[in-house]
KOLVOTI-704216 format. One line per field, with one value per residue (C-alpha): residue number from 1; chain; x, y, z. Coordinates in Angstrom, 3 decimals. Each point is the difference from the previous one (the first is absolute). Example, Ala and Ser with C-alpha at 12.3 -4.5 7.8 and 13.67 -1.06 7.14 Angstrom:
BEGIN
nr: [1;2]
kette: [A;A]
u: [12.300;1.370]
v: [-4.500;3.440]
w: [7.800;-0.660]
***
This chain:
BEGIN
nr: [1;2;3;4;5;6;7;8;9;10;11;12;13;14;15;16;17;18;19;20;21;22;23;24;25;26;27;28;29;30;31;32;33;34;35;36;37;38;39;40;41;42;43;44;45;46;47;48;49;50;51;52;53;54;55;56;57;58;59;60;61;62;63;64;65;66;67;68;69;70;71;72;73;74;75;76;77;78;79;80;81;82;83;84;85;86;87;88;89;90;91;92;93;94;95;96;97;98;99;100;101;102;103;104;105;106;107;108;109;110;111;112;113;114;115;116;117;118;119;120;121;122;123;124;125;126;127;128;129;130;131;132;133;134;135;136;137;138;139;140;141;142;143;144;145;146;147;148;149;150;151;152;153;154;155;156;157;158;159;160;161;162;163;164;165;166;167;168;169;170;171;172;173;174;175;176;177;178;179;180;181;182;183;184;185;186;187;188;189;190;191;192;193;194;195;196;197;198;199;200;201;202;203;204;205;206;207;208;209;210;211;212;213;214;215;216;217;218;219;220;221;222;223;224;225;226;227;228;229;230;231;232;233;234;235;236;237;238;239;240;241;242;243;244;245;246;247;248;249;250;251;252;253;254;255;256;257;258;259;260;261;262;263;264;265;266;267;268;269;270;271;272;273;274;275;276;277;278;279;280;281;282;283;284;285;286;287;288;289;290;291;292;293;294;295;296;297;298;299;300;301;302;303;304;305;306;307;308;309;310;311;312;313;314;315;316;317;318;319;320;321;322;323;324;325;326;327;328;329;330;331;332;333;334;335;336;337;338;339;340;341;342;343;344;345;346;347;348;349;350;351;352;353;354;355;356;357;358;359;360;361;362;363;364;365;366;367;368;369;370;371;372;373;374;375;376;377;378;379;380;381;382;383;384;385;386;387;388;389;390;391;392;393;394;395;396;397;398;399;400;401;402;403]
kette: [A;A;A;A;A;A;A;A;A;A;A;A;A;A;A;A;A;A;A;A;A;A;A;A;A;A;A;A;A;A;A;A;A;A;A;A;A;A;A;A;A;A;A;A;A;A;A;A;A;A;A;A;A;A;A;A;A;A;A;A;A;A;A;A;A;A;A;A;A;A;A;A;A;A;A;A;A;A;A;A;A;A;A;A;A;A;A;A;A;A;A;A;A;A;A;A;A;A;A;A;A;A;A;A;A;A;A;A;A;A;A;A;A;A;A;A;A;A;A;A;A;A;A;A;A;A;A;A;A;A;A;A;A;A;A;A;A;A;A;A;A;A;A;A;A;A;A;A;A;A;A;A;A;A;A;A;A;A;A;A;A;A;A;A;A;A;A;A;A;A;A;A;A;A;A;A;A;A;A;A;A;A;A;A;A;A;A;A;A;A;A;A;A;A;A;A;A;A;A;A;A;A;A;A;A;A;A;A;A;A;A;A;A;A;A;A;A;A;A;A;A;A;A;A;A;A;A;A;A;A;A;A;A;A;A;A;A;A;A;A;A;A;A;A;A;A;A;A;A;A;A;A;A;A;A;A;A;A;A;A;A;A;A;A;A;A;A;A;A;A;A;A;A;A;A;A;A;A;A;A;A;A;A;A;A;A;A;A;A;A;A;A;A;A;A;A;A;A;A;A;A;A;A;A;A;A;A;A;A;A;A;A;A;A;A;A;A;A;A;A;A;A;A;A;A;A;A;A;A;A;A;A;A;A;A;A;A;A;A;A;A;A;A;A;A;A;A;A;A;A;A;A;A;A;A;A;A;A;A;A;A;A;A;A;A;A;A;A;A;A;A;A;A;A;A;A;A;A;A;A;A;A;A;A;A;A;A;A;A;A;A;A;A;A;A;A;A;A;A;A;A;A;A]
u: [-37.401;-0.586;3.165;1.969;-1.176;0.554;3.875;0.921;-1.506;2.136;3.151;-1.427;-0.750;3.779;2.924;2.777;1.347;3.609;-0.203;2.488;-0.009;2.508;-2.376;-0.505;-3.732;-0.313;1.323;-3.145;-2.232;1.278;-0.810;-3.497;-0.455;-0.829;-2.414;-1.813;-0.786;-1.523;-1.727;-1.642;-1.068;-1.113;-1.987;-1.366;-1.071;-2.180;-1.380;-1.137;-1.155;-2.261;-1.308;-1.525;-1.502;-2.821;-1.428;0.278;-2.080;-2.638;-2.059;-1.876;1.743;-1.008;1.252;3.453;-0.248;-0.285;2.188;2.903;-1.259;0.289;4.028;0.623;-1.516;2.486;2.709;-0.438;-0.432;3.636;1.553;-1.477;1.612;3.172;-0.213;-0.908;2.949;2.235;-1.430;0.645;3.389;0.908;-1.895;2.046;3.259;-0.668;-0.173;3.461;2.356;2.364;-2.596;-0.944;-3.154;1.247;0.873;3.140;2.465;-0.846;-4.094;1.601;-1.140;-3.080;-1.004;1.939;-2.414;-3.138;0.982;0.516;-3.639;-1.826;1.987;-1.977;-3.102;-0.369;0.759;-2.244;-3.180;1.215;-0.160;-3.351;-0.849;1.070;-1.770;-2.731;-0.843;-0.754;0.125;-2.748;1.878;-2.039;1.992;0.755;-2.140;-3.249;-2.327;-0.782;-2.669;-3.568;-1.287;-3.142;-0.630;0.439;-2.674;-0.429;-0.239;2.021;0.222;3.776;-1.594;-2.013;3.728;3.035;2.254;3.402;3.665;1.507;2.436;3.807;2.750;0.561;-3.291;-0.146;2.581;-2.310;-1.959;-0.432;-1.807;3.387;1.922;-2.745;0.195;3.750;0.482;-2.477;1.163;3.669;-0.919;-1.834;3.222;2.227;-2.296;0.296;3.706;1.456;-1.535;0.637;3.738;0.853;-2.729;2.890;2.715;-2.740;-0.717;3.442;1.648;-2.520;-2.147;2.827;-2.101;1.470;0.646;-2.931;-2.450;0.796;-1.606;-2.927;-0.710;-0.538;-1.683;-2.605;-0.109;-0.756;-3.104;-0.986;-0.007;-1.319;-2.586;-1.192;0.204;-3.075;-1.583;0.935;-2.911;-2.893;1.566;1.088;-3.653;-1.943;2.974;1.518;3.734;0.935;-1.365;1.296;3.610;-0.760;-0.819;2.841;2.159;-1.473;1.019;3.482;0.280;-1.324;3.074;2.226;-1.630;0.588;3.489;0.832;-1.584;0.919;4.040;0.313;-2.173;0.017;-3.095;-2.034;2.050;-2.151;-2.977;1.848;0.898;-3.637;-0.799;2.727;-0.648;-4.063;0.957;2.290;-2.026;-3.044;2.216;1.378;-2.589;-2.057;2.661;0.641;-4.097;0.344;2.654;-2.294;-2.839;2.892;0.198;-3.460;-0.714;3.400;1.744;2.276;2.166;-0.712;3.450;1.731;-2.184;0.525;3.750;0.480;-1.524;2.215;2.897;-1.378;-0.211;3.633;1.919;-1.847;0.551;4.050;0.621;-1.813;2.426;2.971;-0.977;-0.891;3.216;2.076;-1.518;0.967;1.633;2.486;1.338;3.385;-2.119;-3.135;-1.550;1.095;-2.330;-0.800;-2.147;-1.824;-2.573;1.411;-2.368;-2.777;-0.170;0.243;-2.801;-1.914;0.812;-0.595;-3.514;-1.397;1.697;-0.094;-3.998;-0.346;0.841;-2.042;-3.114;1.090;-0.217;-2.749;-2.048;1.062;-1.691;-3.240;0.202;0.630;-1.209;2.157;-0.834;0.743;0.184;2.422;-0.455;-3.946;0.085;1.937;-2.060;-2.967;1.710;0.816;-3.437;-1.385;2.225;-1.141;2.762;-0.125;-0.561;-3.971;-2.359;-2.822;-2.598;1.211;0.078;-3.397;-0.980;1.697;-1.557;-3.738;0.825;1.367;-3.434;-2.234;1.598]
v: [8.049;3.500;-0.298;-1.152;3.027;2.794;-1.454;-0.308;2.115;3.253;-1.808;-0.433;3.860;0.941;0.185;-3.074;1.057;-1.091;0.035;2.881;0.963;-2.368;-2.955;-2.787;-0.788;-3.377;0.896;2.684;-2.776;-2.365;2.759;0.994;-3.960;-0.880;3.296;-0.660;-4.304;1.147;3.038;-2.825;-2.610;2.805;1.682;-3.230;-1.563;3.463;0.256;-3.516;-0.150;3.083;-1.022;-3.381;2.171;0.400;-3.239;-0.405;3.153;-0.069;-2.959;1.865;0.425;4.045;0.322;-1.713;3.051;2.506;-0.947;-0.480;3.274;1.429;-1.288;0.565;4.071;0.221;-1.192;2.381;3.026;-1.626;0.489;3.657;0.776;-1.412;1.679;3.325;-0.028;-0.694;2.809;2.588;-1.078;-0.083;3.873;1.214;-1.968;1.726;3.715;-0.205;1.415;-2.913;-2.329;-1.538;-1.132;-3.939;-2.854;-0.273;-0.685;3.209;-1.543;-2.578;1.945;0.258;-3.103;-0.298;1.559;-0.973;-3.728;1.139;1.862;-2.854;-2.702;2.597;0.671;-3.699;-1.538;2.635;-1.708;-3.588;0.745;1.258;-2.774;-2.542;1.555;0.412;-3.160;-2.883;-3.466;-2.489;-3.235;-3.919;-3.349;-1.345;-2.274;1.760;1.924;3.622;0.489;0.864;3.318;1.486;0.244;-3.226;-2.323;-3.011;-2.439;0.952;-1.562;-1.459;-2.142;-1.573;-1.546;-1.865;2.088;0.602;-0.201;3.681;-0.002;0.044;1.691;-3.518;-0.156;3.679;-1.210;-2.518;2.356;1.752;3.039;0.705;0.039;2.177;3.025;-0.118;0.452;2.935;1.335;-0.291;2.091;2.513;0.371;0.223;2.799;1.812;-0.301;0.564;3.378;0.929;-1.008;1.801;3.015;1.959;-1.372;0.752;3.257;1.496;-2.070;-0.627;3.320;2.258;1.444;1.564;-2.399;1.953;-2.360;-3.106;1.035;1.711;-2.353;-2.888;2.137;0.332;-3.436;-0.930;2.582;-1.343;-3.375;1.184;1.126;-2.882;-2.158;1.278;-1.246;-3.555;-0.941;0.960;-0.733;-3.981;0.003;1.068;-1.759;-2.057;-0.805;-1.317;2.889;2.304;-1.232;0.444;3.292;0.823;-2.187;2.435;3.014;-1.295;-0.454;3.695;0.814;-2.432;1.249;3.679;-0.563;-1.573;2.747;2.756;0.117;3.688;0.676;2.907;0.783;-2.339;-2.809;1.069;-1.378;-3.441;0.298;0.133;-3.119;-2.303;0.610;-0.341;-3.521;-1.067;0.430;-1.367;-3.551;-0.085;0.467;-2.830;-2.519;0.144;-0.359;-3.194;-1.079;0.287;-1.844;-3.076;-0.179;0.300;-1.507;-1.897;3.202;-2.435;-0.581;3.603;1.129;-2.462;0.500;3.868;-1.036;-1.718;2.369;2.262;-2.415;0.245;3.686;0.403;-2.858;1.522;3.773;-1.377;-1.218;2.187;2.729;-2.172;-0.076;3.587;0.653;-2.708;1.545;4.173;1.334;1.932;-2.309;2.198;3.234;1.049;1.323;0.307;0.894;-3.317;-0.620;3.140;-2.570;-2.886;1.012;1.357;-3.333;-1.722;1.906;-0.901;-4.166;-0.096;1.609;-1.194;-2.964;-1.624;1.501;-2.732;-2.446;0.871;0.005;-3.254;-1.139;1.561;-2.032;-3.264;1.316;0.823;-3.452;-2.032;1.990;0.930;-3.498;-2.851;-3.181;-2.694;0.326;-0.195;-3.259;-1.648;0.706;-1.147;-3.331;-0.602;0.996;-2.477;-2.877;0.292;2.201;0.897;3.462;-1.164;-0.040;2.366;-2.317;-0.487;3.290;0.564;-2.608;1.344;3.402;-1.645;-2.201;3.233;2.021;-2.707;-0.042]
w: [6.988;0.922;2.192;-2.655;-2.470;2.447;0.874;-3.677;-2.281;1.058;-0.651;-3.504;-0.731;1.550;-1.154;0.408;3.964;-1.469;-3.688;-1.414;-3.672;-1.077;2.042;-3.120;-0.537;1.029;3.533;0.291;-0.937;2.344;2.643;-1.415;-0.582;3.638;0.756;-3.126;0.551;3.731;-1.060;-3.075;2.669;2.643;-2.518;-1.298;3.399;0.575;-3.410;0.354;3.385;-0.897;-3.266;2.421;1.906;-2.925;0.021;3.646;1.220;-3.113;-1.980;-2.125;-3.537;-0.420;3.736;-1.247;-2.782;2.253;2.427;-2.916;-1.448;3.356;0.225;-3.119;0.495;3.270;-1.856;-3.028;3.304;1.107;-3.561;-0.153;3.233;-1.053;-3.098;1.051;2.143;-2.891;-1.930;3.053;0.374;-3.612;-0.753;3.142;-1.370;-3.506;1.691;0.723;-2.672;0.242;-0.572;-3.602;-1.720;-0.563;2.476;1.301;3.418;1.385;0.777;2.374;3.152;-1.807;-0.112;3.246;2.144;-2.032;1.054;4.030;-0.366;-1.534;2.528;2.769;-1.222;-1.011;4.018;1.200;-2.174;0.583;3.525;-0.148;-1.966;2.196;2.985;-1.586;-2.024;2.014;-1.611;1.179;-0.597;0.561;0.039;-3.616;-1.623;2.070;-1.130;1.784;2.279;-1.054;0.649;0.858;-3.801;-0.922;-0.976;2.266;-3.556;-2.380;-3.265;0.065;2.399;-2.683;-1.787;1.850;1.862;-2.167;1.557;-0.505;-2.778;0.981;-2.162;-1.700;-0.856;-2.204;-1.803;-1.715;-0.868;-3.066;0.890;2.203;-2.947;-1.861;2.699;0.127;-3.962;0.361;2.903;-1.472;-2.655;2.083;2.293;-3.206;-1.633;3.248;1.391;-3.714;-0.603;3.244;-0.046;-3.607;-0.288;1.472;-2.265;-3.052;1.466;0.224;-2.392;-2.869;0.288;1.168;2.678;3.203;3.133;2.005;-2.022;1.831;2.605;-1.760;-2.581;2.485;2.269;-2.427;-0.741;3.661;0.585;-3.565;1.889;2.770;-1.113;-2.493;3.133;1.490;-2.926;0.335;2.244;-2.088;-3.225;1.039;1.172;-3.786;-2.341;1.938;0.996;-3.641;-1.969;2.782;-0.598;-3.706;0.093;1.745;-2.206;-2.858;1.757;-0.061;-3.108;-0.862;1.684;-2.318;-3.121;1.031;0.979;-3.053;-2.406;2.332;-1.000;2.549;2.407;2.189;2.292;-1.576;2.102;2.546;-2.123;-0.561;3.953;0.688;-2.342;1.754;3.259;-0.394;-1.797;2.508;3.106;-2.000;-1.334;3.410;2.683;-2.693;0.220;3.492;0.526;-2.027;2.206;2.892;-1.871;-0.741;3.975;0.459;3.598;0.240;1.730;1.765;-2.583;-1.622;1.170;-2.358;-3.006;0.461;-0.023;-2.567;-2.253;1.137;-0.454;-3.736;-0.414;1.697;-2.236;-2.879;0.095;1.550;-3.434;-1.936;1.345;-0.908;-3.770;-0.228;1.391;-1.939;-3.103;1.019;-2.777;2.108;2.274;0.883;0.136;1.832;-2.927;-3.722;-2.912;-0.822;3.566;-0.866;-2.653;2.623;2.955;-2.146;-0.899;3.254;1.120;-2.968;0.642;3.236;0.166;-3.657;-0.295;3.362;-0.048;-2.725;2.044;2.296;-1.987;-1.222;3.506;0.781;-2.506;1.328;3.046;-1.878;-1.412;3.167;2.407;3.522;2.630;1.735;-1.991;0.181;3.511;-0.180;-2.492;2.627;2.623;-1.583;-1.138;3.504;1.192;-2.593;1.144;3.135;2.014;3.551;-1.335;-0.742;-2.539;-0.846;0.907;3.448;0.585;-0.939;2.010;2.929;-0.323;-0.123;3.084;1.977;-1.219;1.386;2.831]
***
């Protein structure tokens, strides 16, 4: 995966090696096309190899907080970086007489040599990382090896052993499909406002082009910085009333986004609001991911991936309608997209954050587990399945005490 990122993503950020000005559009995208499908899957494979990591290393659900909060913190110190960068480049761009305040061809090496900066710093971490973190892998369908902390009796003795579920078997359940709507939403909430606060900055608000790179970069330290809180708040509400919380601070944003017609430095306000709700909604839903797995981190990879499948067909065609529905579809911008992206930004953090909530209490209702797969098992165990009953068990356990 990491392979894949590192070869592709600088063709992305470049310019067409032989496109001329008269080149027609659809022969750029057939040349973008390929770069863009192998950066997806590279970037997907990582993403989803790392997010297993979390149930693998830790059992304990406040240790799967931290350790999301912990990613999720290092990914936020990755956006700064790459914003910060932007900002420096754009300020010493600006300096230039020649230079003007708005997006435009002449930011191509810009973004240029951002994209060959972040391709390096990136392989120099993901080498480090995979130096550094070593995997302790044990056959499938085994269970690890105690440690020098674990009790000689432990209670899961005292009911039949359970097969491990397989991806055919989450698919029956309906706490699968419970975390994926959520999670969809989360990933919607998050991607959308990150793809068009830019277009609603320069196009809606009229602000100069250097705050794309500030206004985000105060949106990541405000994440950053609420994800240090994750741990202790999950532990005194909970993950549910975490995740509404944060929910609520998305919605602040909505509400002063929609009242607020101009805004000028109190953006940064607003800034602070969505990025402290994102990382909150985020790091939550991802913890509830981990909780879904619970011990069945052999098939973690594939719940983690289908999620993502979710989030990525979702936010795909929520992009298409936005920009089926663009009131200037020959133009960049015209006056009519100036009330088109206010809105957009509106939608996709207040409306989609009332889906989530509706989701949300379908969790509070039936609560995040294991079922179908649970009732089966104990109908087997009842009938009399090789897998053993309770009492036998039991009876086992006294026979091996005695002797």
């Amino acid at each position: 995966g990491t392979t894949c990122v590192l070869v592709s993503f600088p063709f992305i950020f470049n310019p067409c090696l032989s496109c001329k000005e008269n080149t027609p559009q659809w022969a750029a995208f057939i040349y973008y096309l390929p770069f863009i499908v192998i950066f997806q899957f590279g970037w997907a494979a990582t993403q989803i190899s790392h997010l297993s990591l979390i149930p693998e290393l830790v059992t304990s659900d406040h240790e799967k907080v931290e350790l999301t909060a912990f990613r999720y913190a290092f990914t936020v110190m990755a956006n700064i970086t790459v914003y910060g960068l932007a900002w420096l480049l754009l300020n010493f761009q600006v300096d230039q007489p020649d230079r003007t305040e708005h997006l435009g061809i002449q930011d191509v090496p810009i973004f240029r040599n951002l994209s060959l900066i972040v391709v390096v710093l990136g392989a120099v971490f993901s080498l480090i990382f995979h130096l550094g973190t070593k995997e302790k892998p044990y056959p499938p369908g085994s269970l690890p090896q105690p440690e020098e902390s674990t009790p000689l009796l432990q209670k899961e003795l005292m009911s039949p052993p359970r097969p491990l579920l397989i991806w055919k078997d989450w698919l029956l359940e309906p706490a699968f499909y419970q975390v994926a709507v959520l999670y969809m939403s989360t990933r919607l909430i998050v991607n959308l406002s990150q793809t068009y606060i830019a277009m609603y900055l320069t196009n809606s608000l009229l602000l100069p082009k250097k705050y794309i790179a500030t206004i985000p970069l105060v949106m990541y330290i405000s994440g950053f910085l609420s994800s240090f809180l994750m741990k202790p708040v999950n532990k005194w509400i909970g993950r549910n009333l975490t995740y509404f919380v944060g929910i609520l601070v998305i919605l602040a944003f909505a509400s002063w986004v929609t009242l607020a017609g101009q805004m000028g430095a109190e953006i940064y306000g607003a800034a602070v609001l969505l990025g402290a709700g994102s990382a909150t909604i985020l790091v939550t839903s991802l913890s509830m991911t981990a909780d879904l797995i619970g011990t069945n981190t052999h098939s973690g990879a594939f719940v983690y991936g289908a999620m993502s499948f979710t989030d990525k067909m979702a936010n795909g065609l929520a992009v298409m309608v936005i920009q089926n529905l663009h009131p200037c579809p020959t133009e960049l911008c015209c006056p009519a997209c100036i009330s088109f992206y206010h809105w957009v930004m509106v939608l996709v953090t207040g409306g989609i954050a009332i889906a989530a909530i509706a989701s949300l209490c379908c969790i509070m209702v039936w609560p995040i587990r294991v079922r179908y797969h649970a009732v089966c098992l104990q109908g087997l165990s009842g009938a009399g399945t090789p897998y053993g009953g309770t009492e036998s068990m039991e009876e086992r356990i006294r026979s091996g005490t005695l002797n």
